[in-house]
N, C-alpha and C positions, 0 to 999 in steps of 0.2 A: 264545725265544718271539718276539722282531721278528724276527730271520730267517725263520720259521717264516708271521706274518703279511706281512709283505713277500711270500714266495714265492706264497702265497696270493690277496694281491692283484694279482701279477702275471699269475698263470693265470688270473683271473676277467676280468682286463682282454683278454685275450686271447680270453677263450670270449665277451666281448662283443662285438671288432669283427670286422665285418660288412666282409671280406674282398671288392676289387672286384674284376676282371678284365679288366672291358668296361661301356663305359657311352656314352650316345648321346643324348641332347634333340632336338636337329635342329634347332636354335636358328641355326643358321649357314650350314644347309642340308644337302643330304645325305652329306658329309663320310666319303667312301670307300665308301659304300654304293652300288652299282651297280644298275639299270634295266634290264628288259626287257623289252619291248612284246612280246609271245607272239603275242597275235592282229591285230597289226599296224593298227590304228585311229589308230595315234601319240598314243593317252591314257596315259598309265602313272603308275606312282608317282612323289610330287613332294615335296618336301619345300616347305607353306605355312603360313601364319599359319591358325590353326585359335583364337585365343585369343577370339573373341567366341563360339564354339562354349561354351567352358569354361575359365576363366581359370588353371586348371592348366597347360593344355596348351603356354603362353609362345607365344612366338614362331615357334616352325617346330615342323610336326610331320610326320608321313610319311603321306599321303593319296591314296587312289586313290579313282575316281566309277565310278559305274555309271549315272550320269544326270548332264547339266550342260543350266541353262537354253539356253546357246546351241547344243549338241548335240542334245538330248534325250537318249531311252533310249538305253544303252550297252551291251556285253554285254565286259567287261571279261575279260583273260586278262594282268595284269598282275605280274609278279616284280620282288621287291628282295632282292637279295642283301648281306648283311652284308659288312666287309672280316674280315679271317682274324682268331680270336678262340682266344688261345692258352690251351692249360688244361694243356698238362704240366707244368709246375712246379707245380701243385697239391697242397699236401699236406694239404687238410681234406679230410672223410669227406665235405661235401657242395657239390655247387655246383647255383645252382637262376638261371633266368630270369625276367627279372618284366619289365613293359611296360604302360601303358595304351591302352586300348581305348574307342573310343565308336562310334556312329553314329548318322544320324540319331532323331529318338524319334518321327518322324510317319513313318519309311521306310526301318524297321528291315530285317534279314536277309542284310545283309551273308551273301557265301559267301565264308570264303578258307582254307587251310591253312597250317601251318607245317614245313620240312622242315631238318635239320638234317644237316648232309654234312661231309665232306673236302673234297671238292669246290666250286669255285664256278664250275663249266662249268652253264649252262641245262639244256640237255640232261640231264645227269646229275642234277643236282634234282629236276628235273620226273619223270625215268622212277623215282626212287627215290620210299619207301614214304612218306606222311606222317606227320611225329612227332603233328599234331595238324588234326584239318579239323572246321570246324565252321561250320553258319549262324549268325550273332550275333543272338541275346535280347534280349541287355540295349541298354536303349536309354539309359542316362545312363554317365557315364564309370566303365571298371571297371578294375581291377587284375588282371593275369593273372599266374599262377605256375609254373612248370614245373620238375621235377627233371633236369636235367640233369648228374644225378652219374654216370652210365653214362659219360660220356664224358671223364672226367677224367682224363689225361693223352697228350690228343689234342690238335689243330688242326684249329677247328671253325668251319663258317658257318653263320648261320642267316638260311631264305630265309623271307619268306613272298608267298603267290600270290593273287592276289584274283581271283578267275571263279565259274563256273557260277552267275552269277544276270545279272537283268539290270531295268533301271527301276526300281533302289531311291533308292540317292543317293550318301552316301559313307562309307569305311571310312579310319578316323583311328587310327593306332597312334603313339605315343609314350612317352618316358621309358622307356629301355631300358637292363639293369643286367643282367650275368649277375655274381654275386657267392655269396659263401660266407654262410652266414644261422649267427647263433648259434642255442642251444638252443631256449631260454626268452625270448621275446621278443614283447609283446604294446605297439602302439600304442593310448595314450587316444587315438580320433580326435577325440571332441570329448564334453564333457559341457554336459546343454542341462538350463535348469530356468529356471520361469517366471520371467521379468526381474520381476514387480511381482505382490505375493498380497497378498488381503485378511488383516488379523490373525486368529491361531487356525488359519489355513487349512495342512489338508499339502500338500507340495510333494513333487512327486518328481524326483529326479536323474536321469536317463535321460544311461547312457554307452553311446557308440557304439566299441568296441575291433575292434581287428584283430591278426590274426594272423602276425608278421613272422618268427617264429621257424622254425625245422624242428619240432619237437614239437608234436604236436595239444595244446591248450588246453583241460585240463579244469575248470580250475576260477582264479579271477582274486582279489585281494586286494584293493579299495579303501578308500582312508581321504577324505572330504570333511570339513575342517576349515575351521572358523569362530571359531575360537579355543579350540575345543574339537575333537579326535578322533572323529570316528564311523568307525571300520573294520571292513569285516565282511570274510568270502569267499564269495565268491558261483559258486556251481557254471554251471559255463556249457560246451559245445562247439563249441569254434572249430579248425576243419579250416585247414591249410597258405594262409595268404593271404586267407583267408574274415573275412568283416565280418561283426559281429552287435550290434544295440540290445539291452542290458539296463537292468532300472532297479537302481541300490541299493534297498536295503530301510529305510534310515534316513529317513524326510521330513526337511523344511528345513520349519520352523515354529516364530513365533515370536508373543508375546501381545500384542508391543505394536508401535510405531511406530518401524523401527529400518532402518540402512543398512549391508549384511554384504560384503563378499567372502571367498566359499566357495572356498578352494581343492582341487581333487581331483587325487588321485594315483592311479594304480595302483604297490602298493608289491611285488606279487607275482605268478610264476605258475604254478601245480602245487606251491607251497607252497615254491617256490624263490625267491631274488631275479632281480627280471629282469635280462638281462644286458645291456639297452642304456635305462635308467633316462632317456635324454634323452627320448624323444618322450612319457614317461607324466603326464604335469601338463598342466594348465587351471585356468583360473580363469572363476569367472562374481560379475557384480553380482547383488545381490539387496535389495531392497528390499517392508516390507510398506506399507500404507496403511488410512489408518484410516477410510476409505467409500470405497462404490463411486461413479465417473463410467461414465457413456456414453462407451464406442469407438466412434468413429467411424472407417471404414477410407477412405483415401484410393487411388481408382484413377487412376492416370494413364498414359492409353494413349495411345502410339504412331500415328498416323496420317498421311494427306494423299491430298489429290485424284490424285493420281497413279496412286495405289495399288488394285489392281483387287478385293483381299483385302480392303480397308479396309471396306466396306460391314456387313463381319459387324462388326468393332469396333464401329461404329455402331449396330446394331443390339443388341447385347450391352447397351452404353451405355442405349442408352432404357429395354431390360428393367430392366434393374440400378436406376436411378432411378424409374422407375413400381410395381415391387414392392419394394425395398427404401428410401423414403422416408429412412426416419428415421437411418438409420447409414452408407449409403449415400452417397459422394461423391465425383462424378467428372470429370477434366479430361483432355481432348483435347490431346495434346500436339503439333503439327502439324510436317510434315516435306517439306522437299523443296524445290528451288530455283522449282519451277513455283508453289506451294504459296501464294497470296498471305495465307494464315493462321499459314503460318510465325513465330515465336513463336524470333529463332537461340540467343537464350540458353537459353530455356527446352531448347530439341530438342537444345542441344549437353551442355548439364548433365544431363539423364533420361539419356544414352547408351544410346537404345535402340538395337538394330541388325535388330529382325525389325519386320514391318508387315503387319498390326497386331500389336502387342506392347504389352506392362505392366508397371510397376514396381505394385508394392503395398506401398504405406507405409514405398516404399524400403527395402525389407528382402528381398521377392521382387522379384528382376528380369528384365528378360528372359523375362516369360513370354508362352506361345505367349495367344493372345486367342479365348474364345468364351463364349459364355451358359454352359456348364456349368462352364467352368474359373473364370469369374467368378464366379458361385455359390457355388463351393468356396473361392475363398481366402477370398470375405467371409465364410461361416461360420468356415473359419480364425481370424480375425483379432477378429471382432468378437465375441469372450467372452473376450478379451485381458483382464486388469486393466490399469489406467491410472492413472498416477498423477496425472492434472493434469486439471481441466475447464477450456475455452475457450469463451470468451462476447467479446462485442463491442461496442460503443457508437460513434455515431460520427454525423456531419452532413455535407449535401451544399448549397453556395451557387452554384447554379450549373451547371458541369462540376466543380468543385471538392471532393473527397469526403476526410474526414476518416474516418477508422479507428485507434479503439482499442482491441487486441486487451487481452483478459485472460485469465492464466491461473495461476488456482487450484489450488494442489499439494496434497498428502494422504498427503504422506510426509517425507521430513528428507534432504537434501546435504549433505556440508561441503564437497564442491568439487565441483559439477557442473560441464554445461556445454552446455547449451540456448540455442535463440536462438527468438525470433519470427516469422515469416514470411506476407505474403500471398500467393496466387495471386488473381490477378483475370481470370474466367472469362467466360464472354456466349453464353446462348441466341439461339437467331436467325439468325443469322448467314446472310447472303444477300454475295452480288454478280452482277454481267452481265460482269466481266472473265472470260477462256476458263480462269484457272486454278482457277475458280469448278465447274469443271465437272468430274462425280467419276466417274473411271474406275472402270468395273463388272463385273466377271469373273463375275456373275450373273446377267447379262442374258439374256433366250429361256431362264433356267430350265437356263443351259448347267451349272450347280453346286451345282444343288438350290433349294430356296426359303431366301430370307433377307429375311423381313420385308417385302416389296414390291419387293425390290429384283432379284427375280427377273420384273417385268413391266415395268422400267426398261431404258432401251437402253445401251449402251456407246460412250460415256462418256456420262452421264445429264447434260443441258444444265443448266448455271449456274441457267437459271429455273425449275429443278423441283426445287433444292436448297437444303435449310434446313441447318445445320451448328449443332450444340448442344455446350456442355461447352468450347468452343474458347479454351481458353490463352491471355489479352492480357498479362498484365504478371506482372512478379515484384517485389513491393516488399518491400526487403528481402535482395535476390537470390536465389537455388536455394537456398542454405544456410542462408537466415533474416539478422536482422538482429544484426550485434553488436553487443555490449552491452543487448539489450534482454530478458535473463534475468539475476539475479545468480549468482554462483556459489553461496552458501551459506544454502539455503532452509529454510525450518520448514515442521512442517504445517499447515495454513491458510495461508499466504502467500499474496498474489497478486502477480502481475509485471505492469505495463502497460508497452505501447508503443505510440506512437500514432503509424500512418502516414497520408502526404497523396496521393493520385493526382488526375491530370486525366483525365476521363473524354473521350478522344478527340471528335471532332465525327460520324466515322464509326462512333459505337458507340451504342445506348441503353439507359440506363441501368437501364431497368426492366428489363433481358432480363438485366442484371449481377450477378453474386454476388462475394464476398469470401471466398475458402475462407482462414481464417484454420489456421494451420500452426504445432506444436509439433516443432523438431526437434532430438534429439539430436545433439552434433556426435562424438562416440566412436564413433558408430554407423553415422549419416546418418538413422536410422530417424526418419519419421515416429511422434512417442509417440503423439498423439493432432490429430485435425485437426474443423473445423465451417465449412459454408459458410451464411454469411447472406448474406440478397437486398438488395443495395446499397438500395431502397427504402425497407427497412425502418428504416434509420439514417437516412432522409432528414430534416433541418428546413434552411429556408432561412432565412442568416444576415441575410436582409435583413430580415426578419417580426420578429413578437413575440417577447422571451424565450421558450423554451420550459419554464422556470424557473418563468413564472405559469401557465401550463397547466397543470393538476392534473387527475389521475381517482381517484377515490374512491367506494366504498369499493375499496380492493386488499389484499388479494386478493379478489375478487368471486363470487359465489355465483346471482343473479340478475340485475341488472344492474351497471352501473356509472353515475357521473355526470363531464361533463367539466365543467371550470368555468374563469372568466375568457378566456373568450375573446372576440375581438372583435366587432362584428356583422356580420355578413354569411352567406353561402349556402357549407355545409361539406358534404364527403364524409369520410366516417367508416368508415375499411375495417381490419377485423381480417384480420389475417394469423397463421398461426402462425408455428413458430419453423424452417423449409422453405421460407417467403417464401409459401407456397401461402393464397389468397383464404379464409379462414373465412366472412365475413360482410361484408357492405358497405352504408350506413346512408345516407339522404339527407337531410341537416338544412337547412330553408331558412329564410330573413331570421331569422335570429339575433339577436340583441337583445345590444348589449353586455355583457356580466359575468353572460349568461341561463345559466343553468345544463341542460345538453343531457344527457338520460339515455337507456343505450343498454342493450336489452335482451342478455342471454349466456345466460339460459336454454336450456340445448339444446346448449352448446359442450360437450365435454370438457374434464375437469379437466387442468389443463397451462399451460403458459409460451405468451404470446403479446404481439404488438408490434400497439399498436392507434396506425395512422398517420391525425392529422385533419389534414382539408387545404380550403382555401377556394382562389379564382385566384389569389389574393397571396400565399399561404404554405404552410406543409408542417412538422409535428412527431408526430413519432415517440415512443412512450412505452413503457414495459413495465409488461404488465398477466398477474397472475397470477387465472386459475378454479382455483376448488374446490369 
């Protein structure tokens, strides 16, 4: 009987690995692989850094253009020839080619073939038949497969030819493997289920698998364990190399306030064991909470005067803030040596590399920039559950502004690991220096209309340019502050930290906000973010306590009353909790300890900071309608 399982697991071990041949990255450059310029333009395939394209794709990958800014359009007739890729010593039933593929997703259609020979004479490639020619679809990075068992016990090149198109962009192929594939063999690419649900709530696991095997995939076995087993098998068709989302059928739901990691496996598939059991496991956190907070989604785009593209950012930006008020919030991350807005820590930490470009909630990156894509991720995002609400407090003596972030959890840790964070942000934003002045690839209407900026000239002068959202400080740094979260939270908790900034002499501070920042450090993910209007925390520490200033009745219904205040000639301006003007009151010759009542009839019900202010002083207070 051990003889008998010994043998056993020695063939299983065998039917699992995944026999290689030939393998390629181009990490080092193009490394035997040979060039030929067909149509003689002296562009051809090169092996480059392609990794801000797709962080897959490392450091070298094999790229030809059909367009370059300092070219233009190209009409490419470019061949790479593989070095000699031997397959007669093969003695499995299969040998198959795999490679990835991108290209641009704004200028798609790559045209190229693939041809596979004895030969690696041009000539004879080229007049021979193609194994595979096709315009390219897919515009994000894809996995190509090919059977290559016809030729197994030959010596083989494989060419591929990039032509008959012309003014698209570029065609990216990397990670190249011709290799022997087991059976049975299916990748967990990734299992995704909501990071944070309200209690009672189902959850569904949504697995992304792939197809790594020679055997079409009919049907998969998963087990997500939580200290309990849920396994089912779940019918599914997954063709040679093919990806496909499914969800389990088991929800993740739980009644009460608790902190899980789920791990999932694929344990099977066609009712077999798989035969390469390493790539089939994941894990995800999961966490419920015991009330909902407001998501707020945090945009931080990419920009700078430089930038002739950047105009639509901008414009995106105002939309985004004038209809989406309340959830909505968004910082200008400025770029460029010209750039006097430039912001180097902030521009080197976002790592944007397109313009205009977006991180969202540090979680999406990298993304292309426009009113609809903006749209999209903030409904994305903003019916997230969230574990934490953030709120603020704080005083300003001067330039001197005090900020106390707080933030309110609604779930249980025993070892997280969050930090605090502000961004400090400034509508406004003017200057008369030349780098003030914002190049416009919109101008005469040369790129459609964008907001006005299609009757603007190029580069629109410094004095007709207002810049909003713009990036001044990180307190706290990119990452937040440490130590200013504990590891090990309950629900209800709150965490304060309280930061100090000086408000520059070139900034004002009424145009300032304080996006106050909750960030994951496992993740980077912004959990949750709020920006308040630095005004609104204003009291000057040279004035009265703000301690004897009282408004009552709160929460308030029809009006309110302020009380102990000193005498003199007061402005009285409700703000909501967006910094935006509600109401603004005129109280004159005040009467020491006279008691000043302020009508709210007509406000909506909701959270608001009622700031009074005489010439000498300034206090901030919170005031609840209902």
């Amino acid at each position: 009987m051990k003889k008998i399982t010994l043998l056993f697991l020695f063939m299983f071990a065998l039917q699992g690995q995944a026999q290689t041949y030939y393998s390629e990255n181009f990490e080092t450059g193009l490394n035997g692989w040979t060039t030929s310029d067909l149509d003689g333009d002296t562009n051809e395939w090169a092996s480059l850094d392609a990794s801000s394209i797709n962080s897959n794709l490392g450091l070298g990958s094999l790229v030809s253009f059909s367009y370059t800014s300092a070219l233009g359009p190209l009409t490419p007739d470019n061949l790479a020839i593989s070095p000699a890729i031997d397959l007669t010593a093969v003695t499995a039933s299969n040998v198959y080619f795999l490679y990835d593929q991108v290209t641009s997703s704004s200028y798609p259609e790559e045209h190229y073939a693939i041809y596979i020979t004895t030969s690696n004479d041009p000539a004879v490639i080229t007049a021979a038949t193609p194994f595979y020619e096709t315009d390219v679809t897919e515009v994000v990075l894809t996995n190509k497969v090919f059977d290559l068992s016809s030729f197994i016990g030959q010596t083989v090149y494989i060419s591929f030819r990039h032509f008959n198109c012309t003014d698209f962009y570029y065609l990216i192929l990397d990670n190249m493997e011709v290799k022997t594939l087991p059976l049975n063999d299916v990748q967990l690419v990734s299992s995704v289920v909501n990071r944070y649900s309200l209690m009672n709530a189902a959850n569904t696991i949504s697995l992304t698998l792939k197809n790594k095997g020679s055997n079409i995939i009919n049907n998969v076995t998963v087990n997500w364990n939580d200290g309990t087993d849920h396994t089912t098998t779940i019918p599914t068709t997954i063709g040679l190399g093919e990806t496909v989302t499914i969800n389990h059928p088991t929800a993740v739901q739980y009644a009460s306030v608790i902190e899980k990691t789920l791990s999932v496996t694929a344990t099977q598939v066609n009712g077999n064991v798989d035969s390469n059991p390493s790539n089939n496991s994941s894990t995800n956190k999961f966490n419920t909470i015991s009330q909902a907070s407001v998501k707020n989604v945090l945009f931080e785009e990419g920009t700078g005067t430089w930038c002739g593209w950047c105009p639509r950012g901008a414009v995106a930006m105002n939309y985004m803030t004038t209809t989406y008020p309340n959830q909505f919030i968004g910082v200008a991350v400025h770029n460029g040596a010209s750039d006097p807005m430039k912001l180097a820590a902030y521009d080197t930490a976002a790592g944007l590399t397109g313009f205009p470009g977006m991180n969202v909630d540090r979680v999406v990156k990298n993304s292309g920039v426009t009113q609809s894509i903006m749209v999209s991720r903030f409904n994305e995002r903003k019916v997230l559950a969230t574990p934490v609400n953030i709120d603020a407090t704080g005083s300003v003596a001067g330039s001197a502004i005090t900020i106390t972030a707080s933030a309110t959890f609604r779930t249980v840790f025993a070892a997280s690991n969050f930090r605090l964070g502000v961004i400090i942000s400034e509508d406004g934003v003017q200057g008369t220096a030349t780098g003030y002045r914002q190049t416009n690839y919109y101008a005469a209407n040369a790129n459609g209309p964008m907001g006005g900026y299609e009757s603007l000239p190029n580069p629109v002068p410094a004095a007709q340019m207002i810049y909003n959202h713009v990036g001044r400080a990180l307190l706290g740094g990119y990452s937040g502050q440490t130590g200013s979260v504990p590891a090990a939270i309950t629900d209800g908790q709150t965490a304060y930290y309280t930061f100090n900034y000086t408000v520059p002499a070139t900034s004002v501070v009424a145009n300032m906000h304080a996006v106050l920042v909750l960030i994951d450090q496992a993740t980077g993910e912004v959990v949750n973010a709020k920006s308040v209007v630095l005004n609104t925390l204003a009291v000057d520490s040279n004035s009265y306590n703000k301690d004897q200033v009282q408004i009552n009745p709160n929460p308030a219904s029809d009006y309110f009353n302020i009380n102990n205040l000193k005498g003199g000639d007061y402005t009285i301006t409700i703000y909501d909790m967006l910094g935006k003007v509600v109401q603004t009151v005129e109280s004159k010759n005040v009467i020491e300890n006279e008691t000043v009542t302020i009508p709210v009839k007509g406000i909506s019900t909701g959270q608001y900071i009622v700031n009074i202010a005489s010439a000498a002083s300034s206090t901030s207070l919170h005031l609840l309608v209902k």
